[in-house]
C-alpha positions in Angstrom: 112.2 130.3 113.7 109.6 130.1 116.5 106.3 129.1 115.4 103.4 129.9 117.5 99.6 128.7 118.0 98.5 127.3 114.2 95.1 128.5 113.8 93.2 128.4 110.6 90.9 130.7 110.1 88.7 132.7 107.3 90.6 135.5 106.0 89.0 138.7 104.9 88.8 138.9 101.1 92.1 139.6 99.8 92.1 140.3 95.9 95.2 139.7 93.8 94.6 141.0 90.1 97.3 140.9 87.0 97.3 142.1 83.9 98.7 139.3 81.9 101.0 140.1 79.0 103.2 138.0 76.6 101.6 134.6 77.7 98.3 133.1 77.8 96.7 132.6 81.0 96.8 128.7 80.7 100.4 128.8 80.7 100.8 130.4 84.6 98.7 126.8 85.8 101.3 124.4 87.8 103.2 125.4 90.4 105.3 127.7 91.1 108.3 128.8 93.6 109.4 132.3 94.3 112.7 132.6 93.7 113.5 136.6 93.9 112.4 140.2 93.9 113.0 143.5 94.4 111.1 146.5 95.7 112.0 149.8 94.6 115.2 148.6 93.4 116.3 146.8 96.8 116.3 143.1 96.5 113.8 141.0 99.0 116.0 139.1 100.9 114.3 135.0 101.0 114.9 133.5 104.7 117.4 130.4 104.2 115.0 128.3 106.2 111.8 128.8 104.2 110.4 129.8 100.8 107.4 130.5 99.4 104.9 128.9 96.3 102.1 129.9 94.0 100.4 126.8 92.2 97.1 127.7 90.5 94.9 124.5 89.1 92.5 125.2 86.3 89.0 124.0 87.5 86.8 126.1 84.5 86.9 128.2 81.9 89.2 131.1 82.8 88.4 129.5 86.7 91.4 128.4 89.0 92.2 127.1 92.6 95.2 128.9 93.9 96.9 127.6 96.9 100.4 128.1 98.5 102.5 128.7 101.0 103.5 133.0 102.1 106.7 131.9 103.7 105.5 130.9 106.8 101.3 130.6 106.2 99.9 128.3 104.0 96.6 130.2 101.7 94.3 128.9 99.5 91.6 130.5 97.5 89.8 130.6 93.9 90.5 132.6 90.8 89.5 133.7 87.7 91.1 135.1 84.1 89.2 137.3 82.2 89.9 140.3 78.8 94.2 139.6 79.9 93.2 139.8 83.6 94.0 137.7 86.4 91.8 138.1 89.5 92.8 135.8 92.8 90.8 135.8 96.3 92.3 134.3 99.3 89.3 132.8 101.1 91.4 130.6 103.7 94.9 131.4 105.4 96.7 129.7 108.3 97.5 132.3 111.0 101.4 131.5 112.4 103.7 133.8 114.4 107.0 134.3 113.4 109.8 137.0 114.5 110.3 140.2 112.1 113.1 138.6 109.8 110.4 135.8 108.6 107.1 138.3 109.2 108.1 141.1 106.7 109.2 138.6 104.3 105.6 137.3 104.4 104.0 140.6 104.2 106.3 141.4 101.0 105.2 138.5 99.5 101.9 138.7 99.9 102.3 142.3 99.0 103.9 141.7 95.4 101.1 139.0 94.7 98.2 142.1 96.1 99.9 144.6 94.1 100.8 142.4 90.5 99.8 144.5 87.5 101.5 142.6 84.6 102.8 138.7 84.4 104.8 136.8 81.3 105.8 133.6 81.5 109.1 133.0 79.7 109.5 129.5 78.2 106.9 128.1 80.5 109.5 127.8 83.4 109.7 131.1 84.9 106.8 133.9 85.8 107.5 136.9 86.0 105.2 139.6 87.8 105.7 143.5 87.9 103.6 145.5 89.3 103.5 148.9 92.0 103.5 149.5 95.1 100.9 151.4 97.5 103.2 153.9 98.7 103.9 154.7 94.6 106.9 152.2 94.3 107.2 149.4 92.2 108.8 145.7 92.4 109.6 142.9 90.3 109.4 139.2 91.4 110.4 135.9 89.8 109.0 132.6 89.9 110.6 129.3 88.4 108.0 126.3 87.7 108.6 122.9 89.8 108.0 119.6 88.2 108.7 116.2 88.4 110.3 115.0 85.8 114.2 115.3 85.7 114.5 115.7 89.4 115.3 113.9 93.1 113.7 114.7 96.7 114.4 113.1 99.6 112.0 112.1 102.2 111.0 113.7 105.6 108.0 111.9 106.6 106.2 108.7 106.7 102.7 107.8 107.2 103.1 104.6 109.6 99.4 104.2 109.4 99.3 105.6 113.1 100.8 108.7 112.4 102.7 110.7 110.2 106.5 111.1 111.4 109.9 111.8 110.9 112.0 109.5 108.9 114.4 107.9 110.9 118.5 107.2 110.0 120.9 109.6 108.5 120.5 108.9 105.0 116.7 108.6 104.6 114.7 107.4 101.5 115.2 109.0 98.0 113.6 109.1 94.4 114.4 110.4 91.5 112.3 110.6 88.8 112.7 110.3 84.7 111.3 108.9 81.6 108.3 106.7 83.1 110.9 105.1 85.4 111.7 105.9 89.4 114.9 105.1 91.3 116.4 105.8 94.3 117.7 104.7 98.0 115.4 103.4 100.8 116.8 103.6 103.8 118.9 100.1 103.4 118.9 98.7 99.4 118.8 100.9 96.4 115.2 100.6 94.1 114.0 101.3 90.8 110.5 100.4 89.4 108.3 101.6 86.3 105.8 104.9 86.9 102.9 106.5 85.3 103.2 110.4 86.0 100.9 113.3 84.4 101.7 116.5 85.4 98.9 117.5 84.1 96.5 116.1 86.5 99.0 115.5 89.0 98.6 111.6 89.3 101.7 109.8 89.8 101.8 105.2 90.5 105.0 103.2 91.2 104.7 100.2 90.0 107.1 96.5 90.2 109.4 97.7 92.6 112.8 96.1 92.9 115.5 96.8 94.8 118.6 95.1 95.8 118.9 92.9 99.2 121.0 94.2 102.0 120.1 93.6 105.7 120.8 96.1 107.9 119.5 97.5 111.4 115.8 96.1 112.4 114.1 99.4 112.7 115.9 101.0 109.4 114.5 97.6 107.2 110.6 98.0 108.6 111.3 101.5 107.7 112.2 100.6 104.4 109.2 98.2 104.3 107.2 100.9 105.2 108.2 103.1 102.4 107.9 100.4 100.0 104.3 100.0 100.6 103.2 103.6 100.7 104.8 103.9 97.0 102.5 101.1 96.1 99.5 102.8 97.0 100.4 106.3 95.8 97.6 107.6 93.5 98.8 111.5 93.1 100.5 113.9 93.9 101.1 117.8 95.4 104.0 120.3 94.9 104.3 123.7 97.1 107.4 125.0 96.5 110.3 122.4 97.4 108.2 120.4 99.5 106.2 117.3 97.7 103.7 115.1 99.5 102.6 111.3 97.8 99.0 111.4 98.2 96.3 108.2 97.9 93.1 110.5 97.8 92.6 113.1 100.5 95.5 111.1 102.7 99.4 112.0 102.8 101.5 108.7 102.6 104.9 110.5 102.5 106.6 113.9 102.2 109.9 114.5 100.5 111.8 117.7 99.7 113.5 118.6 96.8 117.5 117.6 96.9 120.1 119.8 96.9 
C-alpha cells in the first residue's frame, strides 16, 4: 500500500451515536479490534496488511475519549453515554492516501461506526454493533477486546534515545505476558522479570530483569541492552488494534505487535 503526504488536520464534526442494548455502557471502555462485518448481507472484506481499532477511555460520568485507527487514518475524539445512548465526535483525524482496495475499506468502517444504532457486548470480549445504512441497508460488525494478560507481541521499534527505529536481526525482541510475571527473547538471551499491570488504567512496570548470558554479534547485544533499559523505565501502556507501544509519559520507548 502506498501512503501519501501525512497530514493532520481538524476534521469536520463527525457524530457516531448507538443505542446500547444488553450491556452497560462501562462495559464497551478498553480497546477494541474490528474483526468482521457485513453490509447488506455481503461480508466487508479486512485488507491482510492493516486493521482497524476502537478503544474508548472513561474520563467522566457517562464521558469518554475515543481514539483509533480507520484502517489506514488514525482518529481521536470525545464521547458521551446518555438514557442507553452512545454519542462519539471525531474532532482530529490523520488525512493518508491509499489506493481503492484500502480506501473503501476505510470509508466502510468509518461508515458502520457513523451509522451504529444498537451495541451488546457479549462476555466482555466481543462488541457487537448493528445498525443501517443511508442508502436503507443495514450491516453488522464485530469487535473482539485486546488485553494484555495471556498474550505475546513482538517488537518493531526501538527508541535509541536519538530516534525511534526499526529493530534490527531476524528474530527481534519478544514478551509475553501472565500472572504479574513477563518473559520473553531479546534479541540474544531469553528474560523473565516480575510486572505490575492494570488494565484498568493502563500502567504496566518490569521489574528485576534476568536473563540468561549468551554473547553474540556486537550490534544485536547493544540492541538487547537497549531493550533492556527501555523496559526499565516503562510507566504505561497503549493498545490500537494489534499494535502496542511501551510508553514513560507522553514518550514511546518501544512498539511491538501482537504474535501470530
Amino acid at each position: 500500500m502506498q501512503m501519501k503526504k501525512y497530514v493532520f488536520i481538524m476534521a469536520a464534526a463527525m457524530t457516531m451515536t448507538a443505542v446500547l442494548t444488553g450491556c452497560g455502557t462501562k462495559q464497551i471502555s478498553g480497546d477494541w479490534i474490528f474483526t468482521e462485518a457485513e453490509i447488506n448481507g455481503t461480508k466487508v472484506e479486512i485488507p491482510s496488511d492493516t486493521y482497524a481499532s476502537f478503544s474508548a477511555d472513561i474520563t467522566g460520568k457517562n464521558e469518554y475519549a475515543v481514539y483509533g485507527k480507520a484502517g489506514v487514518n488514525r482518529y481521536n475524539g470525545t464521547a458521551k453515554t446518555e438514557g442507553g445512548t452512545f454519542s462519539a465526535q471525531v474532532g482530529a483525524m490523520t488525512m493518508m492516501g491509499a489506493d481503492t482496495e484500502h480506501s473503501l475499506f476505510e470509508r466502510n468502517f468509518i461508515e458502520i461506526l457513523s451509522g451504529a444504532e444498537k451495541a451488546a457486548v457479549s462476555k466482555e470480549n466481543t462488541l457487537v454493533l448493528t445498525g443501517g445504512k443511508k442508502d436503507g441497508g443495514s450491516f453488522k460488525a464485530v469487535f473482539s477486546r485486546v488485553t494484555l494478560n495471556g498474550t505475546s507481541w513482538t517488537t518493531r521499534f526501538l527508541n535509541t534515545g536519538n530516534a525511534v527505529v526499526t529493530v534490527l536481526g531476524e528474530n527481534p525482541p519478544t514478551i509475553t505476558i501472565g500472572d504479574g510475571k513477563a518473559k520473553g527473547f531479546s534479541g540474544v538471551n531469553s528474560w523473565s522479570c516480575t510486572m505490575q499491570l492494570s488494565e484498568k488504567d493502563r500502567t504496566i512496570s518490569f521489574e528485576n530483569i534476568a536473563s540468561t548470558k549468551m554473547a553474540g554479534p556486537k550490534e544485536l547485544m547493544t540492541q538487547e541492552m537497549t531493550f533492556f533499559k527501555l523496559l526499565e523505565n516503562v510507566t504505561s501502556y497503549r493498545i490500537s488494534g494489534p499494535e502496542l507501544t511501551l510508553l514513560d509519559g507522553d514518550r514511546t520507548l518501544v512498539v511491538l505487535y501482537l504474535a501470530d
